[in-house]
NUPA-188596 format. One record per residue (C-alpha): residue number from 0; residue in one letter; x, y, z. Coordinates in steps of 0.1 Angstrom, whole numbers, plus 2048, in hexadecimal, padded with zeros to 3 digits. Layout:
BEGIN
n	res	u	v	w
NUM	A	X	Y	Z
...
! end
This chain:
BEGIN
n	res	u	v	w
0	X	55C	9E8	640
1	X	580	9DE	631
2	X	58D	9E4	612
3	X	58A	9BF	60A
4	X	562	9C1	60D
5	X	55F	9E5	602
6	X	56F	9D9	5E1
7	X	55D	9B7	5E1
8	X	53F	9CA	5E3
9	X	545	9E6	5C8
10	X	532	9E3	5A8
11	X	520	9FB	590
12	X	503	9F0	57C
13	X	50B	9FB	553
14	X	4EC	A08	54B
15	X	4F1	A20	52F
16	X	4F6	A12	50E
17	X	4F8	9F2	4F7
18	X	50F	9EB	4DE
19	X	4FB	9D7	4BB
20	X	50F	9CD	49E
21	X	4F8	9E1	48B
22	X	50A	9FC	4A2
23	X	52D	9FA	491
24	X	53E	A10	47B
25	X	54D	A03	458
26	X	56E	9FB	466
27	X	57F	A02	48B
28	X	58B	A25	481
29	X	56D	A34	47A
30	X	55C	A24	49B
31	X	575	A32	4B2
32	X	574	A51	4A3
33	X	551	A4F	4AA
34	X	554	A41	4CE
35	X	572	A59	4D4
36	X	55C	A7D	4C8
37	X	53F	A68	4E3
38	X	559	A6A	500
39	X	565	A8B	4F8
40	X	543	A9D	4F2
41	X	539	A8A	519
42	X	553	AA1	529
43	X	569	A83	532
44	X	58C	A96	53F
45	X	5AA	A87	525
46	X	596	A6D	512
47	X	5B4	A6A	4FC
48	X	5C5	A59	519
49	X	5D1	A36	518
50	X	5DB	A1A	525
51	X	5FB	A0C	515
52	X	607	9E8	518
53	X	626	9D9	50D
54	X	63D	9BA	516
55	X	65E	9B9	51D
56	X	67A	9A1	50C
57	X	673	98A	52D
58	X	650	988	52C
59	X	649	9A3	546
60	X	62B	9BC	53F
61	X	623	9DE	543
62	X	60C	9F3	540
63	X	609	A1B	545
64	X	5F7	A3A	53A
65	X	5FD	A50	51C
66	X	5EB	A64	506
67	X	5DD	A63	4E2
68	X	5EE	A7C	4CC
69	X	5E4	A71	4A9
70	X	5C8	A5B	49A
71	X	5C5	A4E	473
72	X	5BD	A2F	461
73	X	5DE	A26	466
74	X	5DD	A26	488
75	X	5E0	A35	4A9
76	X	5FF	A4B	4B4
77	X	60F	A53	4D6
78	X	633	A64	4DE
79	X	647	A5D	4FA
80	X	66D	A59	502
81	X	676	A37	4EC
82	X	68E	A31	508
83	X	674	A2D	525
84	X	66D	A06	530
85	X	64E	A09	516
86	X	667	A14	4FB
87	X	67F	9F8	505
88	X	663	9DB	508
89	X	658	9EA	4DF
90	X	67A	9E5	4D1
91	X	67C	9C1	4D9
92	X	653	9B8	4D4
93	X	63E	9D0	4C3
94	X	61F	9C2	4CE
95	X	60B	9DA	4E4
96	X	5EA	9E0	4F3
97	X	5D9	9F9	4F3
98	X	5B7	A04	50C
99	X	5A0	A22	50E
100	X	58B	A1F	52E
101	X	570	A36	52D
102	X	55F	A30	549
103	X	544	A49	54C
104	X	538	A3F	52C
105	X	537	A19	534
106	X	54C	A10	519
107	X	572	A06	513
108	X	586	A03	4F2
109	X	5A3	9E9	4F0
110	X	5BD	9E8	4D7
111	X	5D1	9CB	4CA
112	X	5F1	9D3	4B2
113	X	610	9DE	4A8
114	X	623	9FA	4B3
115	X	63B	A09	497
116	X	653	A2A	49F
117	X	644	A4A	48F
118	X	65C	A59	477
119	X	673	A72	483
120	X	662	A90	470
121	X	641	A88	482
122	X	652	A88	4A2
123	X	663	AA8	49E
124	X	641	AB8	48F
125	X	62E	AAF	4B1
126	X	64A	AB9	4C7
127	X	64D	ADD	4BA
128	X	625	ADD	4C3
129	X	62D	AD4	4E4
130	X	62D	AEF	504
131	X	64F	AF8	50C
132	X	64B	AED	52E
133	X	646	AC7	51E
134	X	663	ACA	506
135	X	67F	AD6	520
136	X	670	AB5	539
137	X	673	AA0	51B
138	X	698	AAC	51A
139	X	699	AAC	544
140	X	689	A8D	54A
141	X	69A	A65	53C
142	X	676	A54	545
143	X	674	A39	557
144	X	69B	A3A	564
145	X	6A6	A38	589
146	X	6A9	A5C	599
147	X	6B6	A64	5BD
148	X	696	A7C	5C0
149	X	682	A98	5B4
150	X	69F	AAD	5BA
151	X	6B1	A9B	5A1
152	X	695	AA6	586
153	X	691	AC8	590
154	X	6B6	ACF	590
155	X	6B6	AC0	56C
156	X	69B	AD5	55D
157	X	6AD	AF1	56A
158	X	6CD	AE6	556
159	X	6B4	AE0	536
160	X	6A1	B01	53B
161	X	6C2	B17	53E
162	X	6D3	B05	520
163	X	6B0	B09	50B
164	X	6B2	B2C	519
165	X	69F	B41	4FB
166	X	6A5	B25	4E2
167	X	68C	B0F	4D1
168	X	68F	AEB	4E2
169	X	69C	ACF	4CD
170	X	68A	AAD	4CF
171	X	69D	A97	4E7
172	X	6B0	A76	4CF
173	X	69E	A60	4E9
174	X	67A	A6F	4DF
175	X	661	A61	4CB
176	X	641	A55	4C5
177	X	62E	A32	4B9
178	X	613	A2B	4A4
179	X	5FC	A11	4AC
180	X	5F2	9FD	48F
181	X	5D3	9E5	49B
182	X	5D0	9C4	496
183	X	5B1	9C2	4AD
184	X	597	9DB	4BB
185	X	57C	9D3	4D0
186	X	560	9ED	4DF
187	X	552	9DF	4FC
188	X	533	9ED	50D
189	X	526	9EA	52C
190	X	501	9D8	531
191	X	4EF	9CF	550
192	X	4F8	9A9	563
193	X	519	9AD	550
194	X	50C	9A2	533
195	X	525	9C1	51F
196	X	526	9C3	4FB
197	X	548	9B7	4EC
198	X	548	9BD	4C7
199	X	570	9B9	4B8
200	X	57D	9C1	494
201	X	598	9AD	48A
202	X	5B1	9B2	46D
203	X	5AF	99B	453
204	X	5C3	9A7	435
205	X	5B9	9CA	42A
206	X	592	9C5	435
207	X	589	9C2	45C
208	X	56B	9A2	46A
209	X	55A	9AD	488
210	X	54D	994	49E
211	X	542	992	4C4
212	X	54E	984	4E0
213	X	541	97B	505
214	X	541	994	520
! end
């Protein structure tokens, strides 16, 4: 068989659960933390992680992995280095997507919003709880620049981890982290025939509408 058929012909049959309205949670916050404590408790390795989307100032998208470091009502926070492509693409549209694809549960979450910058004191709060290991490669490391190869990274942790030498690390200037505030959030579960369960709540004001839409 080639790939071609091999994928044509690879499906699984979502069997597990449905998703009723009579299912959701006062508001989105609540549900994910809900859905999120679900994918945890399952055993699912990182279920924190996510799929980040953004668009550049030309239209082009991109989308990458990261992972869920904070969770309120006012929305959902990642850190990274704010002068990567996805850090680039924010400061010129803020609009984001956001996607947690939990398979072996049959069930997704996707995020609609806003990305604002976490203020600076929250950025140097997580760093310090960072390994060391991750602060001297946020130091090493200008993500998603051009480098001649891994040689080039190795020899610059080296610098970082001599200069750091027996010294707390300082949080890099280009360091920082986003908070996702939702405009959107859908849970979507997966039913037999492809007939999933879509059910979306969408900001209006301060009060959130649910409503549900076709698989």
């Amino acid at each position: 068989m080639d790939l071609s058929a091999e994928l044509a012909a690879a499906r699984e049959s979502y069997t597990r659960n449905g998703l009723t309205e009579g299912d959701l949670a006062a508001d989105p916050f609540e549900m994910f933390e809900r859905w999120y404590a679900e994918a945890r408790d399952a055993g699912i390795v990182e279920p924190n992680a996510m799929v980040v989307s953004t668009v550049s100032a030309e239209g082009a998208p991109s989308s990458r992995l990261v992972l869920l470091k904070g969770f309120s009502a006012d929305g959902f926070t990642f850190f990274t280095n704010t002068a990567s492509r996805k850090g680039a693409d924010l400061a010129t549209n803020p609009r984001i997507a956001v996607l947690f694809p939990w398979h072996p549960l049959e069930r997704q979450v996707r995020i609609d919003g806003i990305a604002h910058e976490v203020p600076r004191v929250e950025v140097e709060a997580y760093f310090c709880q960072r390994p060391r290991g991750s602060q001297l490669g946020a130091h090493a490391s200008h993500q998603s620049r051009v480098v001649t190869g891994r040689e080039e990274l190795a020899a610059a942790y080296e610098r970082v981890e001599a200069e750091f030498d027996d010294q707390p690390v300082p949080v890099p200037e280009e360091w920082g982290g986003y908070r996702v505030e939702p405009a959107a959030v859908e849970f979507w579960q997966g039913r037999p025939g492809r007939m999933h369960d879509r059910l979306v709540y969408r900001r209006e004001g301060d009060t959130w509408r649910t409503e549900r839409l076709a698989p």
